[in-house]
C-alpha positions in Angstrom: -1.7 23.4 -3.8 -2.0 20.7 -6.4 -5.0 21.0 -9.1 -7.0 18.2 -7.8 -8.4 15.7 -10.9 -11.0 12.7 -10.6 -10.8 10.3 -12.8 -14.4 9.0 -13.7 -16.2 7.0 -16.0 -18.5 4.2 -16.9 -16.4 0.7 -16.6 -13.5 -0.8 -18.7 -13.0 2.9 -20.4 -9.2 2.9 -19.2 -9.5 5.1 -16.0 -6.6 3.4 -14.1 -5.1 3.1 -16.8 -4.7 6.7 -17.0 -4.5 7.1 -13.5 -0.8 5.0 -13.9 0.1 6.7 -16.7 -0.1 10.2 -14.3 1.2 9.1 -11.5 4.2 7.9 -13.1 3.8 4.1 -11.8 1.6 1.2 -11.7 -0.2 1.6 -8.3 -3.5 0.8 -9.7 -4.4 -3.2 -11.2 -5.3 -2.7 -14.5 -7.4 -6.0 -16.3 -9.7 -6.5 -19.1 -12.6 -7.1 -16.5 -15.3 -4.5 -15.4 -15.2 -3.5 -11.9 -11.9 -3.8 -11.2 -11.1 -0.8 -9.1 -13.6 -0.3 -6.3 -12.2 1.6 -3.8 -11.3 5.7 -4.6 -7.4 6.0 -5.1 -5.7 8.8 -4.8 -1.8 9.4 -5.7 0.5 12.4 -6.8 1.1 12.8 -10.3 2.3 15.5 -12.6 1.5 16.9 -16.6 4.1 18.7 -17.8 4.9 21.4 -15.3 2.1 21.0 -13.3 1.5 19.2 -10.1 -1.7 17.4 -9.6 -3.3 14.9 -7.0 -5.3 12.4 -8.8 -8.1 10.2 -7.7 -9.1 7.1 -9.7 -12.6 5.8 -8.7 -14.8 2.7 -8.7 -16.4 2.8 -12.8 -20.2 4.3 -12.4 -22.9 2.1 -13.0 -26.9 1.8 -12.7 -27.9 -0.5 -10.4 -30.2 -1.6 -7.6 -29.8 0.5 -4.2 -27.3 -1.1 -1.7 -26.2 -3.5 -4.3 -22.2 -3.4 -4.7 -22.0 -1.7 -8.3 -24.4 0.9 -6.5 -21.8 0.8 -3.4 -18.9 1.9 -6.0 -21.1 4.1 -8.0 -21.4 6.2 -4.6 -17.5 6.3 -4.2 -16.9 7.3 -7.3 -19.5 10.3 -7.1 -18.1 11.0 -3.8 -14.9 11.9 -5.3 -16.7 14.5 -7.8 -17.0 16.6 -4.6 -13.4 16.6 -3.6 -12.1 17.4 -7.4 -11.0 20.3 -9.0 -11.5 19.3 -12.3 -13.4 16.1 -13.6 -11.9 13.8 -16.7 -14.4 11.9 -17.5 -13.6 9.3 -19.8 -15.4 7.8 -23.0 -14.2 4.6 -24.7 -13.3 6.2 -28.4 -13.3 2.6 -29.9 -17.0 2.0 -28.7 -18.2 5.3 -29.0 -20.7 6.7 -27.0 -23.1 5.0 -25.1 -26.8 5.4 -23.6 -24.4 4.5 -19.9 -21.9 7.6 -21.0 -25.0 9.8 -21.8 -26.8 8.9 -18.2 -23.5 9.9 -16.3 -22.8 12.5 -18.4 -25.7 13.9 -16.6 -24.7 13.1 -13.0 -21.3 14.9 -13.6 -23.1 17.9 -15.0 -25.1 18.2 -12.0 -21.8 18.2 -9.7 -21.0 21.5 -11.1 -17.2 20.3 -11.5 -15.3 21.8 -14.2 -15.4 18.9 -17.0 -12.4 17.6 -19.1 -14.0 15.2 -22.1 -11.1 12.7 -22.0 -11.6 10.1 -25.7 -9.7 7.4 -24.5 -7.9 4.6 -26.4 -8.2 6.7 -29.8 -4.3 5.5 -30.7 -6.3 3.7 -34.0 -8.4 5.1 -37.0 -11.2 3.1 -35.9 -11.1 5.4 -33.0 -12.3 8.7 -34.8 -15.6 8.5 -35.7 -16.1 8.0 -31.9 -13.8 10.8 -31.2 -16.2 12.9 -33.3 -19.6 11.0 -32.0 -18.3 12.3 -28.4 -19.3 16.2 -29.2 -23.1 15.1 -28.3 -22.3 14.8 -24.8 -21.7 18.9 -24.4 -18.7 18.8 -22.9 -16.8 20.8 -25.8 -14.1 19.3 -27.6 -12.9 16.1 -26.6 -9.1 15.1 -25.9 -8.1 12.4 -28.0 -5.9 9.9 -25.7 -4.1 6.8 -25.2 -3.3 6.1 -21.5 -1.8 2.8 -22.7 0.6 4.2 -24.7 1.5 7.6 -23.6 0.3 9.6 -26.3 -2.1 12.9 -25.9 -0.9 14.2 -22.8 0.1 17.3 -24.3 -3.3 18.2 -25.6 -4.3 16.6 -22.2 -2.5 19.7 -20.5 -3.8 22.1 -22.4 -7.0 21.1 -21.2 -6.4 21.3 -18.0 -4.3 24.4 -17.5 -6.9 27.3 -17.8 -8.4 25.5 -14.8 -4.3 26.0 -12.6 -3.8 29.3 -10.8 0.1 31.0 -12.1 1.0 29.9 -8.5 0.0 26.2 -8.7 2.1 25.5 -11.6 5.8 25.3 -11.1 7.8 28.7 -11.9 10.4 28.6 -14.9 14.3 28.9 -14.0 14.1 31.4 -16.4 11.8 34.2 -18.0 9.5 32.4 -20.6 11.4 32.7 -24.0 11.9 29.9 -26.5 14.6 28.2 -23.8 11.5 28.2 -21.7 9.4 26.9 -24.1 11.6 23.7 -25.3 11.9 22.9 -21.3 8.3 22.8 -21.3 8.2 21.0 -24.3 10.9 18.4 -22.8 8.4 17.9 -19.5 5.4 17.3 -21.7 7.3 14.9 -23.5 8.8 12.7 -20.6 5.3 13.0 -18.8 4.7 10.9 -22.0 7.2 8.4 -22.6 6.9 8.0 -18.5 7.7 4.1 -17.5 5.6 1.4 -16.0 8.0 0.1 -13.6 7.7 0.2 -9.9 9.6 2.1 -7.8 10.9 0.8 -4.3 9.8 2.9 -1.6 12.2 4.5 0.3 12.8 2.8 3.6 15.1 5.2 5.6 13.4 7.0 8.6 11.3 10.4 7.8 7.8 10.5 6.5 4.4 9.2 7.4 4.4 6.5 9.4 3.0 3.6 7.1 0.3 1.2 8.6 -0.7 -2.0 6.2 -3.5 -3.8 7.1 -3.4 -7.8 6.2 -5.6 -10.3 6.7 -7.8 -13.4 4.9 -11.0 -12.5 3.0 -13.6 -11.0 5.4 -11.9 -10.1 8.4 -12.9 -6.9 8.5 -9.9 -4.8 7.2 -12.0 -2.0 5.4 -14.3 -1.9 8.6 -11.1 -1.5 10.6 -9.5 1.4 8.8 -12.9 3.1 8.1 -13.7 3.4 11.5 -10.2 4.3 12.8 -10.6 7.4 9.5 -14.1 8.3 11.1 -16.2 8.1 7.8 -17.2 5.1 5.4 -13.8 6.0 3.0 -13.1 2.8 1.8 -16.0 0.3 0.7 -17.6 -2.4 3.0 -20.0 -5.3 3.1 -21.0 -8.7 3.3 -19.4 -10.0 0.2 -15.9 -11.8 0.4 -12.6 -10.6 -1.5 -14.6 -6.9 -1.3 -11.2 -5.2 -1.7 -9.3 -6.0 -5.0 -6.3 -3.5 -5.0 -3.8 -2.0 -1.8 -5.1 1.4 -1.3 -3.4 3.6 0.8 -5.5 6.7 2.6 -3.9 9.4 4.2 -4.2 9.7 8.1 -3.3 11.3 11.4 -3.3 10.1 15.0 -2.5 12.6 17.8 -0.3 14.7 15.5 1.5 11.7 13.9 1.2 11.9 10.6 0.0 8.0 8.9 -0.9 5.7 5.6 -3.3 3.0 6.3 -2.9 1.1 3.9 -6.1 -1.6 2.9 -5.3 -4.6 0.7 -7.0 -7.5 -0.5 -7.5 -10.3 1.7 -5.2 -13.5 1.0 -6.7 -16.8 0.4 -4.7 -20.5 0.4 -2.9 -21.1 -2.7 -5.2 -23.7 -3.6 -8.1 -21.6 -3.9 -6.9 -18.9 -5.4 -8.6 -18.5 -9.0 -7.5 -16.2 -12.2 -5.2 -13.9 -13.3 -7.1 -10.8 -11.4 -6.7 -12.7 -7.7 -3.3 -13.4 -8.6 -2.6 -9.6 -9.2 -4.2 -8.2 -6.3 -2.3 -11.0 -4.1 0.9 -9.5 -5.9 -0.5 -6.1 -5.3 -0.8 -6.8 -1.2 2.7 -8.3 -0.7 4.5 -5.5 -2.6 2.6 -3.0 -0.5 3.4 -5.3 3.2 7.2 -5.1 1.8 7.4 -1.8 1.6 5.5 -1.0 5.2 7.0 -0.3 8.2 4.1 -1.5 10.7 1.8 -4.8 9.4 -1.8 -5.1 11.5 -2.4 -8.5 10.5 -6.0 -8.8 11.6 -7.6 -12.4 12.4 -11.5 -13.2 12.8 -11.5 -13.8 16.8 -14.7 -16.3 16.0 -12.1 -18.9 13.7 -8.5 -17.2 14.9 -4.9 -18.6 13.5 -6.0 -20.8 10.5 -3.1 -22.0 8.3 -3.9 -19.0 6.7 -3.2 -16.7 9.2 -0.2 -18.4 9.9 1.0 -18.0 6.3 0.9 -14.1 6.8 2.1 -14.0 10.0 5.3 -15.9 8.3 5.3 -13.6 5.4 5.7 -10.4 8.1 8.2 -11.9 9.5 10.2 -12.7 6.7 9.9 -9.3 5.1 11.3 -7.7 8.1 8.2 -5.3 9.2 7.0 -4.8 12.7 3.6 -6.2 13.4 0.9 -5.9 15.7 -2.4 -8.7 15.8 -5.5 -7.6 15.6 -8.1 -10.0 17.3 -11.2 -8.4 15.5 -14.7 -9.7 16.6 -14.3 -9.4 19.9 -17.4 -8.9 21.0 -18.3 -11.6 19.6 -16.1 -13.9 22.2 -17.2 -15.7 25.2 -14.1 -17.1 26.8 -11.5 -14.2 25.9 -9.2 -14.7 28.5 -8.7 -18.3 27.3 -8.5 -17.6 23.8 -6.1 -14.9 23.9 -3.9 -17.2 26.1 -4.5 -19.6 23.2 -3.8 -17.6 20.6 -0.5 -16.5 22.0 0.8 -20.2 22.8 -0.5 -21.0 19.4 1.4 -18.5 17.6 4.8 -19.3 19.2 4.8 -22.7 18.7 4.3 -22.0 14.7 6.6 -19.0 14.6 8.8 -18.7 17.3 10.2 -15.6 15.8 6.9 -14.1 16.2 7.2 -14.7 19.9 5.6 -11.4 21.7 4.1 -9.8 18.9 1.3 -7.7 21.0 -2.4 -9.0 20.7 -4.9 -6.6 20.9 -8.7 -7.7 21.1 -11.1 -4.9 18.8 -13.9 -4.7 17.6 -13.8 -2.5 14.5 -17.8 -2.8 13.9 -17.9 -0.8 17.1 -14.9 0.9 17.1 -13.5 -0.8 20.7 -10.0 -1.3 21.1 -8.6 0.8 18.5 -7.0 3.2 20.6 -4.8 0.4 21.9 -4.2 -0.9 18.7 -2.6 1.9 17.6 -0.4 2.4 20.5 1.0 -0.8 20.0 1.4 0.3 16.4 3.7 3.0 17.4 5.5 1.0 20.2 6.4 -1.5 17.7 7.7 1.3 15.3 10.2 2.4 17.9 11.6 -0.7 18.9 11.7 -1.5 15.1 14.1 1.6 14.8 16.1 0.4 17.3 19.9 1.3 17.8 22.1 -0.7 19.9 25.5 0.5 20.6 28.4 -1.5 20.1 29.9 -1.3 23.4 26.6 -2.6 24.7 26.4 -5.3 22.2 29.9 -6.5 22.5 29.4 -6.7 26.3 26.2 -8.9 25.9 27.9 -11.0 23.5 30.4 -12.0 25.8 27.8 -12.8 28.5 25.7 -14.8 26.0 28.9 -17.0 25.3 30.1 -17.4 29.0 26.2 -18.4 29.6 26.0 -21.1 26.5 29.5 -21.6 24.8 29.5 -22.1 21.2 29.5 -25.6 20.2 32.6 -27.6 18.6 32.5 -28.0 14.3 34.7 -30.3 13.2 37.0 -30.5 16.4 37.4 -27.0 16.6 36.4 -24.7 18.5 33.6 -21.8 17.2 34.4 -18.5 18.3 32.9 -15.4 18.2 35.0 -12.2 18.6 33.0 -9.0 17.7 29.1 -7.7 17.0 28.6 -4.1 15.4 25.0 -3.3 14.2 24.9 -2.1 10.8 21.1 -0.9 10.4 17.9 -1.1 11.9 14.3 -1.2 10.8 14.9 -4.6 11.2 17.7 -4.2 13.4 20.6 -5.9 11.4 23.7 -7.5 13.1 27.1 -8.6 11.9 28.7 -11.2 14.2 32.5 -11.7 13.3 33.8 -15.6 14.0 36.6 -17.3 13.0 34.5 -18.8 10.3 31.2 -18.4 8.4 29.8 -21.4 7.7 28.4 -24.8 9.1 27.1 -22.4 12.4 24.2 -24.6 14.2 20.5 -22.8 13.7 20.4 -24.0 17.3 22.9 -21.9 18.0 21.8 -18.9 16.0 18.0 -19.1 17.4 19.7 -18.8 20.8 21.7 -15.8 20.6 18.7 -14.3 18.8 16.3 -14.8 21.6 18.6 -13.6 24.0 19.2 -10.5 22.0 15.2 -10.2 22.4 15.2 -10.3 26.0 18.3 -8.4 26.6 17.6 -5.3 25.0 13.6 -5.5 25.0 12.8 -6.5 21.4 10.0 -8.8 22.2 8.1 -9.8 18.8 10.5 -7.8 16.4 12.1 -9.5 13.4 15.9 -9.4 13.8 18.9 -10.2 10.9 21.8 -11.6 12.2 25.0 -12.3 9.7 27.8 -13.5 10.4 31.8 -12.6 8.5 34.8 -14.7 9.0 37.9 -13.2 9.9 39.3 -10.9 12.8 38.1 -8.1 14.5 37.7 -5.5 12.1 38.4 -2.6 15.1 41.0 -4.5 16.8 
């Protein structure tokens, strides 16, 4: 099993920062603002030859009960008594503070194993606070710089008396000094480590990624908290709650899931500063990289301009998608509004035509049973494989029915179909040419591709090559 680090600390001390640096990626929005981060976040991450599962929190504060800093505070605490180890960071530039002395306390009284971690000491200015970190009795302090990559060595050595022999990885070889210069070599590439994403890998295999989308205040936390059976995310009254895409582990009759909760996506016009900007950047790089998107709508002002934005931004990104109606107890005429909602929905996106509604209520937890059945359906007919002989045959049908229309006084025909990959189903059309093909033409044989093979509401790709039948 992986040794289990949380990542804690007063605000702005660089604890998603480091939490990045670990991981290997940028999963976590770093900016020069306090309270940032405010869910936990947890990710796989390695130090040299040892593999750890590290949980960045919310920055712990003092403040008023049920007030939001108090909210995070709990969230971070909470993850105290899922860790193995605690790093709890200090600003070294700053020095310590009467907040790092207060929860300095709180961790003690966890009774986790405590790493002093002296972040950003990459200047001279740093060392006296490097040094003034000794009063909190934690022992000697590890002199860091998340930003830049340097310390991790001394970072590991900190942490290792705290790994069994069996968590760490076993040498290739006896330890020896070829052993020691491979160690050496890890350390050093856990250091020099890049920034840059990584595209997720969309072939089939894995847990089955959910990613939750919707505008400010639609209950997205509220939905995936009640579908995980405990308050894991953070929730409450105050719009734009949920700042970065967190993705939580989850299972659902032996299937195994991410949810994934992301921040909720406002009109261009009203979005304000550089942090918005991010976490909107932040939510569409985690919807591209989804399989399933629950885009939920507010069933007391459904399918705003908003709303219609996302559902458009789905679409175009290729995922499956089920709707979420949340509020619904909240309704009074529901048959008419979902009837609404449907007509509604098609008129703006007609590719989104029989994407499956599904009225919840996630403050009660109605509904949610259904929703994720519709989850999975979608996933399947996402994955969808049509065979060639099948497709070849409907492709003849289709043109018999509605014969392709005349370009230039000549004749547009189509002589072969193949599909060439799914999740979206992708299809290669070979005509005698390539170009000037009516989107009249093309939205037909797309919805009757939909209807003949069942792919109601699934986002299809259909290109087309010029020349002959590659298989004649």
């Amino acid at each position: 099993m992986p040794l289990r680090l949380a990542i804690v600390g007063r605000p702005n001390v660089g604890k998603s920062t480091l939490y990045n640096r670990l991981v290997g990626r940028k999963e976590a929005i770093v900016f020069d603002t306090p309270g940032v981060t405010r869910d936990r976040r947890y990710g796989k991450g390695t130090l040299g030859p040892l593999d750890l599962e590290i949980i960045d929190t919310p920055g712990l504060e003092q403040a008023a009960a049920g007030s939001l800093a108090e909210r995070m505070s709990r969230q971070a605490l909470k993850a105290l008594d899922e860790a193995d180890v605690a790093l709890l960071v200090i600003d070294a530039m700053a020095g310590i503070t009467a907040a790092d002395e207060t929860f300095a306390r709180l961790v003690r009284q966890h009774g986790v194993p405590v790493v002093l971690v002296a972040n950003k000491a990459e200047s001279k200015q740093a060392a006296s606070g490097v040094i003034d970190a000794y009063r909190l009795g934690f022992g000697e302090p590890v002199p860091l710089s998340a930003e830049h990559g340097e310390g991790l060595a001394e970072l590991y050595a900190a942490v290792a008396p705290y790994v069994g022999e069996h968590e760490a990885r076993p040498a290739s070889k006896p330890e020896g000094k070829g052993a020691s210069q491979r160690k050496l070599r890890r350390l050093k590439e856990a250091e020099d480590a890049t920034d840059a994403d990584t595209e997720a890998d969309d072939t089939p295999g894995g847990p089955l990624k959910l990613t939750v989308v919707g505008r400010p205040n639609v209950g997205k936390s509220t939905l995936i908290n009640k579908l995980l059976g405990e308050d894991r995310l953070l929730t409450g009254p105050e719009a734009g709650m949920t700042r970065d895409a967190v993705t939580v582990p989850f299972q659902w009759r032996g299937q195994e899931m991410e949810l994934v909760d992301t921040a909720g996506l406002r009109k261009k016009g009203k979005v304000e500063g550089v942090l918005e900007k991010m976490s909107i950047s932040n939510t569409t790089h985690a919807l591209r990289f989804t399989h399933v998107a629950i885009l939920v709508l507010d069933a007391t002002m459904p399918l705003e301009k908003q709303d219609n934005a996302l559902a458009g931004l789905i679409e175009r990104e290729g995922r499956a998608c089920v709707i979420a109606v949340n509020k619904w107890d909240l309704v009074q005429e529901k048959q008419t509004l979902l009837e609404d909602l449907a007509y509604r929905l098609e008129d703006v996106i007609p590719q989104m035509k029989g994407v499956p509604l599904v009225p919840v209520s996630a403050d009660r937890g109605e509904g949610l049973d259904k929703l994720m059945k519709e989850a999975l359906r979608m996933h399947t007919l996402w994955n969808t494989r049509l065979g060639t002989g099948e497709l070849n045959r409907w492709l003849e049908e289709a043109t018999q029915r509605h014969t392709p229309p005349m370009i230039s006084g000549r004749r547009f025909k189509l002589r072969y179909i193949t599909q060439s990959k799914s999740r979206p189903p992708r299809f290669i059309i070979f005509a005698n040419r390539d170009t000037d093909i009516p989107m009249s033409y093309k939205r037909y044989l797309m919805n009757s591709l939909r209807e003949t093979f069942g792919l109601p509401g699934i986002p299809l790709r259909l290109f087309w090559r010029a020349g002959k039948n590659p298989y004649a």
